[in-house]
VMD Tcl script that builds the backbone (N, CA, C; Angstrom):
set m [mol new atoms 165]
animate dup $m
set s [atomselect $m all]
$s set {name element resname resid chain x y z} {
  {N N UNK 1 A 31.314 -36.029 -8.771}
  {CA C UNK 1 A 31.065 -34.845 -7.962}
  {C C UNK 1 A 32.128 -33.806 -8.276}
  {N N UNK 2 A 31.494 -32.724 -8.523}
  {CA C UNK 2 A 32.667 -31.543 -8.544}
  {C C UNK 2 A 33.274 -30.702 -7.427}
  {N N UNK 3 A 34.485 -30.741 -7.429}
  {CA C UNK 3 A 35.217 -29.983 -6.654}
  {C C UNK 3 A 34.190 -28.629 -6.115}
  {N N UNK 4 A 34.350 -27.841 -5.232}
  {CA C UNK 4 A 33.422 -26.457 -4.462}
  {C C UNK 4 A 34.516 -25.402 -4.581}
  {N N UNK 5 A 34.019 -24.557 -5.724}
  {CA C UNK 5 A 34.758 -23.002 -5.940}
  {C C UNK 5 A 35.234 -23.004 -4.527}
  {N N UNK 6 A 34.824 -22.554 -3.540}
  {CA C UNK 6 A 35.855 -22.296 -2.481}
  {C C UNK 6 A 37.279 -23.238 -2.672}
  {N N UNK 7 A 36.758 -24.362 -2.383}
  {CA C UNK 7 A 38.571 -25.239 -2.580}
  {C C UNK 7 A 39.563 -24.752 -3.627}
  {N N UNK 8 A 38.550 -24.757 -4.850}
  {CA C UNK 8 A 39.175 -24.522 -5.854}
  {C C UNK 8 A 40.238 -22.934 -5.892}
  {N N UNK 9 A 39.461 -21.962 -5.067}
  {CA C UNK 9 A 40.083 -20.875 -4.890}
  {C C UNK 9 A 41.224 -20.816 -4.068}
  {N N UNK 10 A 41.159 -21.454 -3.353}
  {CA C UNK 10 A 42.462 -21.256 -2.738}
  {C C UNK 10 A 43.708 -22.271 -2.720}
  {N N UNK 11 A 43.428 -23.520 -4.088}
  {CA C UNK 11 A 44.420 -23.964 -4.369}
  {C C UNK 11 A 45.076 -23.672 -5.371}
  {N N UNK 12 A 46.688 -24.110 -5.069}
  {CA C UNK 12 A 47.829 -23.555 -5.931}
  {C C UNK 12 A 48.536 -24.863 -6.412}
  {N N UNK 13 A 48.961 -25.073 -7.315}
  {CA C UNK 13 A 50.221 -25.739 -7.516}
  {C C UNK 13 A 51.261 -25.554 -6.723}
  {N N UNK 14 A 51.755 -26.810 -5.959}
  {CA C UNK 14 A 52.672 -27.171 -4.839}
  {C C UNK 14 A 54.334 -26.765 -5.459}
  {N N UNK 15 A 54.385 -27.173 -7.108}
  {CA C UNK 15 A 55.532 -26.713 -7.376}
  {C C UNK 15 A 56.105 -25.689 -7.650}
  {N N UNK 16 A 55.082 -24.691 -8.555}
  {CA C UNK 16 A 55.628 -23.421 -8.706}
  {C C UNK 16 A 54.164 -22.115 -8.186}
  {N N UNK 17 A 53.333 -22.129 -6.769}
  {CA C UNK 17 A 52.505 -22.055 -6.363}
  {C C UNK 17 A 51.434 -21.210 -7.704}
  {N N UNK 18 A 50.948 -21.674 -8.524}
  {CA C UNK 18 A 50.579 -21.328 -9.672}
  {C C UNK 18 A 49.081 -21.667 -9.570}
  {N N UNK 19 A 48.371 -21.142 -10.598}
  {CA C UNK 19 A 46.710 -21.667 -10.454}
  {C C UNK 19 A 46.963 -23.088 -10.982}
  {N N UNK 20 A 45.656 -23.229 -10.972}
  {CA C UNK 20 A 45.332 -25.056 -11.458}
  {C C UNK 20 A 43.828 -24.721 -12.077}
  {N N UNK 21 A 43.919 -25.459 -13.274}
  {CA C UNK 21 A 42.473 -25.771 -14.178}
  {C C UNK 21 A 41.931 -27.070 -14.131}
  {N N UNK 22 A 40.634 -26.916 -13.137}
  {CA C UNK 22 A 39.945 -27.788 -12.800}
  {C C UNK 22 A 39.384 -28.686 -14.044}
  {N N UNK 23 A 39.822 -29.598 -14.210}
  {CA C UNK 23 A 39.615 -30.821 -15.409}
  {C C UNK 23 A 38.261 -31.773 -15.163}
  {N N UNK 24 A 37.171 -30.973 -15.262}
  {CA C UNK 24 A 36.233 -32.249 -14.734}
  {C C UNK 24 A 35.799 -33.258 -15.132}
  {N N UNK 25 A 35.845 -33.473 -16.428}
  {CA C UNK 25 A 35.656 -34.897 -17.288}
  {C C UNK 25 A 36.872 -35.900 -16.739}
  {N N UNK 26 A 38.442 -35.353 -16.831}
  {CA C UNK 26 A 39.176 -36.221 -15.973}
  {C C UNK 26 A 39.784 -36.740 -14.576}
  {N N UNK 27 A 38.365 -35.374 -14.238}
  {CA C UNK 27 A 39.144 -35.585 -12.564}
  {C C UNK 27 A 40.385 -35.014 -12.115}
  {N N UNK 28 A 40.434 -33.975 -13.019}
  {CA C UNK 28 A 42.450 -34.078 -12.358}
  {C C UNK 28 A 42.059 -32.142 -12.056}
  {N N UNK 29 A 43.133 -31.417 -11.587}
  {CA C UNK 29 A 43.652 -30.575 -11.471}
  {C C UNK 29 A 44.981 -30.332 -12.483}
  {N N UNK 30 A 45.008 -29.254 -13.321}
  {CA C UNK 30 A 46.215 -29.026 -13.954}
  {C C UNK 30 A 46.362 -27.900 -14.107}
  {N N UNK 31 A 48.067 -27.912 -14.035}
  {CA C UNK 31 A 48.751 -26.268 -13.746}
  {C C UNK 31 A 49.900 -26.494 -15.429}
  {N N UNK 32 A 49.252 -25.518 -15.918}
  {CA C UNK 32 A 49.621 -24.823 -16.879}
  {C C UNK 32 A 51.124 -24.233 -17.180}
  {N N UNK 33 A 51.524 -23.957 -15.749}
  {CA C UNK 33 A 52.933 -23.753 -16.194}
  {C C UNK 33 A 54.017 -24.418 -15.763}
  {N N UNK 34 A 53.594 -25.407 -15.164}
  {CA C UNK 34 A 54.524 -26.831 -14.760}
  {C C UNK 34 A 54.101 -27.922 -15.865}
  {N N UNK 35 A 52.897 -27.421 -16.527}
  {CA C UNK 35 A 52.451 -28.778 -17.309}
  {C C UNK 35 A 52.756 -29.939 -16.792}
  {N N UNK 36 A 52.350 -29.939 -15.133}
  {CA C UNK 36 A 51.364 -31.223 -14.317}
  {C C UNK 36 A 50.260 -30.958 -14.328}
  {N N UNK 37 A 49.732 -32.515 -13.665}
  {CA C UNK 37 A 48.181 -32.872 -13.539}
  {C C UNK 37 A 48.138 -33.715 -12.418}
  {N N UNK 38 A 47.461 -32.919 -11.182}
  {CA C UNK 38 A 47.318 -33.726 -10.048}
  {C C UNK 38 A 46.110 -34.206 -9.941}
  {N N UNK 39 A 45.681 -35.654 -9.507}
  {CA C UNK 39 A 44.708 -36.305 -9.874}
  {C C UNK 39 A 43.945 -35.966 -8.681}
  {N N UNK 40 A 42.556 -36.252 -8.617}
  {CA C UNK 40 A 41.529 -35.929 -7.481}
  {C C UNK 40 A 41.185 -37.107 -7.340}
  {N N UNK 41 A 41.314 -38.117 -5.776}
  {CA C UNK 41 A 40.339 -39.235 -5.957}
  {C C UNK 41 A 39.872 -39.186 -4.440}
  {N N UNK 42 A 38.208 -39.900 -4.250}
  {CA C UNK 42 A 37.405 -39.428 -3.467}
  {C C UNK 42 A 37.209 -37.975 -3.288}
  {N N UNK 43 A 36.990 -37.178 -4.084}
  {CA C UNK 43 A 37.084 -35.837 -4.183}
  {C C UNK 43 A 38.024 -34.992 -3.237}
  {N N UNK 44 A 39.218 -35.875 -3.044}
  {CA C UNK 44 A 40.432 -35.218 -2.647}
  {C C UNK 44 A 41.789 -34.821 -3.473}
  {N N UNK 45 A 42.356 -33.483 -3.899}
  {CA C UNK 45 A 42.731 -33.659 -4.441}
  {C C UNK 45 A 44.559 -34.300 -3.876}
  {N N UNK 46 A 45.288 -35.014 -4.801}
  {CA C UNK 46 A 46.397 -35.281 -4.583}
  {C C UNK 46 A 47.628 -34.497 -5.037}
  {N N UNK 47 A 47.920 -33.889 -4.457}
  {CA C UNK 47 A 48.844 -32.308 -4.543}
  {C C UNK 47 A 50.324 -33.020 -3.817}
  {N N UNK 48 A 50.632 -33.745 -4.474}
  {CA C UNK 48 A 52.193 -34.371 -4.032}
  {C C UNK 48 A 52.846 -34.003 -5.710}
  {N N UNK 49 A 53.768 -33.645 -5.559}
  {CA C UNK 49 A 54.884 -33.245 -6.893}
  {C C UNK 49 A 55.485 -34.959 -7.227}
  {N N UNK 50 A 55.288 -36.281 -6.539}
  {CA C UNK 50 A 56.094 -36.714 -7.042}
  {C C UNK 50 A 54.525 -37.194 -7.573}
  {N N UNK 51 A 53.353 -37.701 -7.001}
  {CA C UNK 51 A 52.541 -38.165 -8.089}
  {C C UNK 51 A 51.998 -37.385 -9.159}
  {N N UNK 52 A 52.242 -36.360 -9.222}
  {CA C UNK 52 A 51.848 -35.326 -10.403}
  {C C UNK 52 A 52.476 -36.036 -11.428}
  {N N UNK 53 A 51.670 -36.128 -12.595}
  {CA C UNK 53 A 51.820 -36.627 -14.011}
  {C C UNK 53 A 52.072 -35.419 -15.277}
  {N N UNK 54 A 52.946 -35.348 -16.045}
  {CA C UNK 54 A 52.971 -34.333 -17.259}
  {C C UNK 54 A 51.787 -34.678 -18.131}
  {N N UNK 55 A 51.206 -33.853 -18.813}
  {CA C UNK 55 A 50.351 -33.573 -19.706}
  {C C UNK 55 A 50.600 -32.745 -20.427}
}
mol reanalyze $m
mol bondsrecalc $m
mol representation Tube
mol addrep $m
């Protein structure tokens, strides 16, 4: 299931409040200028800085 443009619009990256590129083949959220990737599971996304993964 894909994330709903609304959510998507009004989320930021928690670390440097930045956009995020919705990854839908992997499920994740990723911000481009932290080069993290916060993962989405049950179509929630997980927006914690310590589980954010580099990519």
């Amino acid at each position: 299931m894909t994330l709903k443009k609304e959510l998507l619009d009004i989320l930021a990256c928690p670390k440097c409040k930045g956009d995020l590129a919705y990854q839908e083949k992997e499920n994740r959220l990723n911000c481009n200028a932290c080069r993290l990737s916060y993962e989405i599971k049950d179509d929630i996304p997980i927006m914690l800085i310590d589980e954010a993964k580099p990519f």
